[in-house]
C-alpha positions in Angstrom: 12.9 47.7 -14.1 13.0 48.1 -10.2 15.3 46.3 -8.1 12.6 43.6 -6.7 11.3 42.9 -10.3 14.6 41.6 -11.6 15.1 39.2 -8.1 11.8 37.9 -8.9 12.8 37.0 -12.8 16.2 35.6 -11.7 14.0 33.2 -8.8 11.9 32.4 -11.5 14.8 31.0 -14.1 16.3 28.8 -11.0 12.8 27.2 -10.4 12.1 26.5 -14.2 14.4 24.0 -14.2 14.0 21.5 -11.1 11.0 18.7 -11.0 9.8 16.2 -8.8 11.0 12.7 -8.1 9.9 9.5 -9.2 8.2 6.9 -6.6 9.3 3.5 -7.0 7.8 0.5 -5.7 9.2 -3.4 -4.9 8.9 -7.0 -3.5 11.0 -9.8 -1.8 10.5 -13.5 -1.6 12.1 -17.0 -0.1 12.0 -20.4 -2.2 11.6 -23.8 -0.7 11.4 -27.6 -2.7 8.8 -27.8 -5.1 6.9 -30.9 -3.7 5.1 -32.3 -7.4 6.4 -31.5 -10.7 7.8 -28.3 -12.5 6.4 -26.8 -15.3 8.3 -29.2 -18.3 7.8 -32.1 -16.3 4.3 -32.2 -15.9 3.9 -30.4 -19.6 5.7 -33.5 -20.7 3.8 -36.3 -19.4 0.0 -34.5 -19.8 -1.9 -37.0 -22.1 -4.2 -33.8 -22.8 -1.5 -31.3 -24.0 -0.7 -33.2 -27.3 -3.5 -32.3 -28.4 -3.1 -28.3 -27.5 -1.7 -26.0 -30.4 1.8 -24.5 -29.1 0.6 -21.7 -27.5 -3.0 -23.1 -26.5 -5.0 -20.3 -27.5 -8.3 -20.1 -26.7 -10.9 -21.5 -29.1 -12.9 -18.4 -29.7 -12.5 -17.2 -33.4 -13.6 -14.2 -33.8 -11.2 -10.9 -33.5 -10.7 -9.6 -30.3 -13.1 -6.8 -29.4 -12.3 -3.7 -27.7 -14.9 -2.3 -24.6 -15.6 0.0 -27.7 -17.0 -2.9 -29.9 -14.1 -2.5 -32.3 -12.0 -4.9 -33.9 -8.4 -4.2 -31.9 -5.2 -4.7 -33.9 -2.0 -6.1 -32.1 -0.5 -3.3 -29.8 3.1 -2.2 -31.1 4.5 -0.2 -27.8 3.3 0.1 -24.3 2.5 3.5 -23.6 5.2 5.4 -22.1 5.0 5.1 -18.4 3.9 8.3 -16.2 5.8 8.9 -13.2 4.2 9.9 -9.7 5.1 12.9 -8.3 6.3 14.9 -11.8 5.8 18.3 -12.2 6.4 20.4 -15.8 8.7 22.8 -15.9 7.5 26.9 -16.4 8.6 28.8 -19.1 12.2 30.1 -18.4 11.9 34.4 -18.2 14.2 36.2 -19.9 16.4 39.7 -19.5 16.3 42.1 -22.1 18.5 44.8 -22.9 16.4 47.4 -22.0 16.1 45.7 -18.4 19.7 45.2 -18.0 20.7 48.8 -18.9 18.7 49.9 -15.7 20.3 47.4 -13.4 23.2 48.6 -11.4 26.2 46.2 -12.5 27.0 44.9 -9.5 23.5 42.9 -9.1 24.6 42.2 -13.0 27.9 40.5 -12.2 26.8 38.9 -7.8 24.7 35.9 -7.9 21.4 36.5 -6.4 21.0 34.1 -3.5 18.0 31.9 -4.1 16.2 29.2 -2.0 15.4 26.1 -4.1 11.7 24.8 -4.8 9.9 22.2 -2.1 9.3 19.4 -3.8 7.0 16.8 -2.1 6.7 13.1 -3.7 3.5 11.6 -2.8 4.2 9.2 0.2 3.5 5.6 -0.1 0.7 4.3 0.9 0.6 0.3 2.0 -3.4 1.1 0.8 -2.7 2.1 -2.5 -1.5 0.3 -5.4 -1.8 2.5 -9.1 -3.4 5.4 -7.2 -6.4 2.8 -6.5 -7.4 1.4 -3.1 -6.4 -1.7 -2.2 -9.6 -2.9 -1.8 -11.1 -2.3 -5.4 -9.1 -5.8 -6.4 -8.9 -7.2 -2.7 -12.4 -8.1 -2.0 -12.7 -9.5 1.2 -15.5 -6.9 3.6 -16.5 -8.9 6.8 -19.2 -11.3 5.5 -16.6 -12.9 3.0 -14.2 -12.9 5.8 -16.3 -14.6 8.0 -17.1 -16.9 5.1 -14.0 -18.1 4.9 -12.8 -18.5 8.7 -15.8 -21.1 8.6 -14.0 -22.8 5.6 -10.6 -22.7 7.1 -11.9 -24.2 10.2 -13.5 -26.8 8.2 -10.2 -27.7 6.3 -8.6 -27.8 9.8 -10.0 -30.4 11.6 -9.4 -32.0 7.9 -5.8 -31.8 8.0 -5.8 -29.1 5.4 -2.0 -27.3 5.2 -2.6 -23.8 6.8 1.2 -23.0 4.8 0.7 -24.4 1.0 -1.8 -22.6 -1.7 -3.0 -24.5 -5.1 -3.4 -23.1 -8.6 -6.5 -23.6 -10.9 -6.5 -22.1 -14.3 -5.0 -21.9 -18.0 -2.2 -20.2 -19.9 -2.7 -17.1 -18.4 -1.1 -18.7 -15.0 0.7 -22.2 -16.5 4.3 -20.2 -17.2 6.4 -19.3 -15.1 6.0 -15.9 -14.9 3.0 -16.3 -12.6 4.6 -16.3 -8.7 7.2 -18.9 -9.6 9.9 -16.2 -8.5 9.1 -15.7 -5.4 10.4 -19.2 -4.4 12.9 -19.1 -7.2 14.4 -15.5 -7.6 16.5 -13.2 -5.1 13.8 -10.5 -5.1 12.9 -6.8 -3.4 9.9 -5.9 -1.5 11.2 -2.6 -0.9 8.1 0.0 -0.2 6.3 -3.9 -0.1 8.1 -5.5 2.7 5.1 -5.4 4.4 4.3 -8.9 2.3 7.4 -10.6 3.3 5.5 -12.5 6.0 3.3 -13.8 3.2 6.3 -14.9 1.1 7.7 -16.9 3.7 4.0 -18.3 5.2 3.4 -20.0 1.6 7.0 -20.7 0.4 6.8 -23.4 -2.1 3.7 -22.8 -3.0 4.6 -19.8 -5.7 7.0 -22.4 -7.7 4.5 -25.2 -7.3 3.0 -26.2 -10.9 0.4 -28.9 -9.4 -2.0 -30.8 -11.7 -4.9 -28.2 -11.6 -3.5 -25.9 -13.8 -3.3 -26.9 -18.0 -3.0 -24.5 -20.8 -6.1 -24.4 -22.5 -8.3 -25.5 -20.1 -11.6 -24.7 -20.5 -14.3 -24.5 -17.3 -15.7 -28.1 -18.6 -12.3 -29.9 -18.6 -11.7 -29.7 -14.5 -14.5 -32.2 -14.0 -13.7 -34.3 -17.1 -10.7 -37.4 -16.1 -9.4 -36.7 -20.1 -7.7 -33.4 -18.3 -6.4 -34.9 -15.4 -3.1 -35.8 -15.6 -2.6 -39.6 -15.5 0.8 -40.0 -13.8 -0.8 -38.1 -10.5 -4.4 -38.7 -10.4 -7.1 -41.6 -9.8 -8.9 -43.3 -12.5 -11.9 -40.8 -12.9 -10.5 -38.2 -10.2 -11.0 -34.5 -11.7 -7.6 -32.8 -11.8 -9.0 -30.0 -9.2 -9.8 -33.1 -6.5 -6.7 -34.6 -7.2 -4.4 -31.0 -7.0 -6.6 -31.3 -3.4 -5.3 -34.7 -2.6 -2.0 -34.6 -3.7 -0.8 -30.4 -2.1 -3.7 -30.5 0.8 -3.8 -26.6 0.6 -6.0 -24.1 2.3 -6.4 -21.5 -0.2 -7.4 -22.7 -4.1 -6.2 -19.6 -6.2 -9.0 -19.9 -9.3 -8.1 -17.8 -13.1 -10.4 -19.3 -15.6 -12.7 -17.5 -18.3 -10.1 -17.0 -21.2 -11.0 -20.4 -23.3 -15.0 -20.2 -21.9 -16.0 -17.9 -25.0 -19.6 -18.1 -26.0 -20.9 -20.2 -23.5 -21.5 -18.3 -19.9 -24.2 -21.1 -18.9 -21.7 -23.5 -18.9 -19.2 -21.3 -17.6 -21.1 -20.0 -14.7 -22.2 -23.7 -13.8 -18.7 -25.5 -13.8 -17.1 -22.0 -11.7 -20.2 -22.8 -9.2 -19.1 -26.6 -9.0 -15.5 -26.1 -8.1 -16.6 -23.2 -5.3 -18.7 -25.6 -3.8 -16.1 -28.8 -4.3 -13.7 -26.5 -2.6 -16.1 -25.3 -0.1 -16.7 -29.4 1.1 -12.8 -29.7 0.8 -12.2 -27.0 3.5 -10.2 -25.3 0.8 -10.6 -21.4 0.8 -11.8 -20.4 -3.3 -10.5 -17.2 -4.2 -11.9 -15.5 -7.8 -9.8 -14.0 -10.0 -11.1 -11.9 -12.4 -9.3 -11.4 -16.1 -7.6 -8.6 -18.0 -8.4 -9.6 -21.3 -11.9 -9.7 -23.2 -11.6 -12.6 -25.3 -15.1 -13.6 -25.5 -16.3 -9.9 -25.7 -17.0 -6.2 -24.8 -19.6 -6.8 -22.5 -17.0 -8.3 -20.1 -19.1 -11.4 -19.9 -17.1 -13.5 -17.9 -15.4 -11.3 -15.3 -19.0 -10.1 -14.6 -20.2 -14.0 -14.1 -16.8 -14.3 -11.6 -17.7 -11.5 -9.2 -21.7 -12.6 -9.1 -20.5 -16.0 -7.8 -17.9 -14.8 -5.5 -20.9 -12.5 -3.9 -23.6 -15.6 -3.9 -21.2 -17.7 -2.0 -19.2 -14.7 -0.1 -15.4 -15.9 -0.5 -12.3 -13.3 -1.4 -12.5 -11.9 -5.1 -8.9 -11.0 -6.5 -10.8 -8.4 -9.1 -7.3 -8.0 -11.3 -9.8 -6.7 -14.2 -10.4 -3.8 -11.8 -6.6 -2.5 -12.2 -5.7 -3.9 -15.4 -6.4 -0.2 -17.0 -4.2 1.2 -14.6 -1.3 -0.7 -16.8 -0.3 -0.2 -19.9 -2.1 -1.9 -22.5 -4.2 -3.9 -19.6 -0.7 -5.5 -19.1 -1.5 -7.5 -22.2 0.9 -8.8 -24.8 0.7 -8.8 -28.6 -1.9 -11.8 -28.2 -4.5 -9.3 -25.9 -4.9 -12.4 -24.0 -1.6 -13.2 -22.0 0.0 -10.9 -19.4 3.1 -9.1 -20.4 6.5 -11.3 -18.2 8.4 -9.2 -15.4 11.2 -12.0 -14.1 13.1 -9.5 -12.2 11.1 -9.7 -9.2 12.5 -6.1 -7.9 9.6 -4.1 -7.2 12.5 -0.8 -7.1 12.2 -0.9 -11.0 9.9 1.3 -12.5 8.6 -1.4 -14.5 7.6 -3.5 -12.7 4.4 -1.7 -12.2 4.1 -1.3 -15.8 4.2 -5.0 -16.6 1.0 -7.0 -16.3 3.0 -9.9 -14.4 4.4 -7.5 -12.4 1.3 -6.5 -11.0 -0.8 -9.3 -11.1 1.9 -10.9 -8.7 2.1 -8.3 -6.5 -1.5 -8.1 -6.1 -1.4 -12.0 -5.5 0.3 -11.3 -2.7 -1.9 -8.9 -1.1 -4.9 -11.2 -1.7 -3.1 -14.4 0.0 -1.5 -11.6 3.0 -5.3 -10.5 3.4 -6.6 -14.3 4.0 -3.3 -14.8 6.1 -3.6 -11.6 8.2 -7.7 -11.8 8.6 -8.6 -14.9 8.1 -6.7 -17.6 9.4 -5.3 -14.6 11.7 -1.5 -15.3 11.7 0.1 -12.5 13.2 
């Protein structure tokens, strides 16, 4: 063996063992009082709740389906997580006896100065989220943005609160895992801290559980008085008109679809309703679509919630789009509800493998993007 081929073997054991970094991401928040009712409290007075099973699942009951049309059985694990920027290592060379016997023994027993491997991380990227665009879930091009200035105009010169957001929706988003920490919880933006404005704009709105929000609610119950809850709201008054009343918000975060199996006429018609009650209100609608697919592989609902957020042209917070990003969809045992991250510290690896996790942090960018382009706080 010449001299040259045995430095290139011994360069080539130091660099088998070495591999890249991992690329952790993070978020922050600020808490002020909750100005309604927290979660037990308002759970505990809803006339409409006693008659909910204990974990108000939707009514659909038929298996789950999987986008392959197959019956899906509970998942046991999450997949194990892959981390950004890894590399595998080489197979190690070795040094036979042959080799050494034609080495002189002083490069046997004298280190061979080597120069370690470059490794280069992927950089973070305030545009990316999962290695997809921001704007694949944050749906707001210029039309929609103008859209909504109109609406937030509107809302002004009706007193609307250009600092306090309301929730609309089921069990997916009546817990508090959904946003409650960012009021509640000493949390970490870190790569994030570009959101912290947002957290502070809206503080008090995250831990807000309003009266617009009901675990198995179905699209039909926010116009029918039986839903609303009767401490809060006006004989008659829809819980959404009365959440409108009672917070005055600007922005009206919508997550329905779970309990609205079977029926997409109905589904399509109520969504259409509350856009345009919001619309009136001077209260900005923002879609979300779902992870799950409850009522069926064809993605029936999610597809209905994107059609109406382009016929009107207000912001579509397309979570569906990510959701296979995330192990399992970010689903738990159920397939319907989203897998908890409490932590709030965006620095832990899990966080982006947690559906919760996520869908919070993607919250944020949707509410930053109306903040930032929008009502144009700086």
């Amino acid at each position: 063996m010449s001299f040259s081929s045995f430095l290139l073997i011994l360069s080539l054991a130091a660099i088998s063992g070495c591999s890249g970094g991992e690329v952790n991401e993070a978020i922050a928040t600020k808490s002020r009082e909750t100005p309604v009712l927290s979660y037990a409290d308002l759970a505990a007075t809803s006339d409409a709740s006693a008659s909910m099973t204990e974990e108000s699942q939707p009514t659909e009951t038929t298996e789950p389906i999987s986008e392959e049309g197959q019956a899906q059985t509970a998942p046991t694990s999450a997949s194990d997580p892959t981390i950004e920027g890894s590399e595998s290592n080489a197979s190690t060379p070795t040094v036979t006896a042959a080799d050494a016997s034609n080495t002189p023994a002083s490069l046997l027993t004298t280190p061979v100065p080597t120069s370690p491997p470059t490794v280069t991380p992927f950089p973070f990227d305030p545009k990316m989220i999962l290695g997809l665009p921001v704007e694949l879930f944050t749906v707001l091009p210029d039309e929609v943005v103008a859209t909504s200035r109109e609406i937030f105009n509107r809302g002004r010169a009706l007193g609307r609160d250009s600092q306090a957001f309301s929730k609309l929706g089921d069990s997916l988003i009546a817990n508090p895992h959904f946003l409650t920490g960012f009021d509640t919880e000493t949390s970490n933006l870190g790569d994030y801290s570009y959101l912290q404005p947002v957290v502070d704009h809206f503080a008090g709105s995250y831990e807000r559980y309003g009266v617009a929000i009901h675990a198995g609610l179905h699209s039909w119950g926010i116009f029918d008085p039986m839903w609303a809850n009767k401490d809060w709201c006006e004989p008659n008054e829809s819980m959404v008109a009365c959440e409108i009343r009672l917070n005055n918000p600007s922005v009206l975060l919508i997550l329905l679809g779970s309990n609205d199996s079977g029926a997409p006429d109905s589904f399509a018609y109520n969504l259409r309703k509350v856009v345009e009650l919001s619309i009136d209100s001077g209260v900005i609608p923002v879609l979300a679509t779902k992870s799950d697919r409850f009522e069926g592989p064809e993605n029936t609902n999610n597809i209905l919630v994107r059609t109406i957020a382009a016929e009107y042209a207000i912001p579509l917070w397309d979570f569906d789009m990510l959701a296979d990003a995330i192990p399992d969809r970010g689903l738990t045992e159920d397939l319907v509800h989203l897998t908890p991250f409490d932590e709030y510290d965006y620095t832990m690896p899990e966080a982006m493998q947690k559906g919760h996790g996520v869908h919070n942090l993607t919250a944020l960018m949707v509410l930053e993007a109306i903040r930032t382009q929008v009502m144009q706080f700086p």
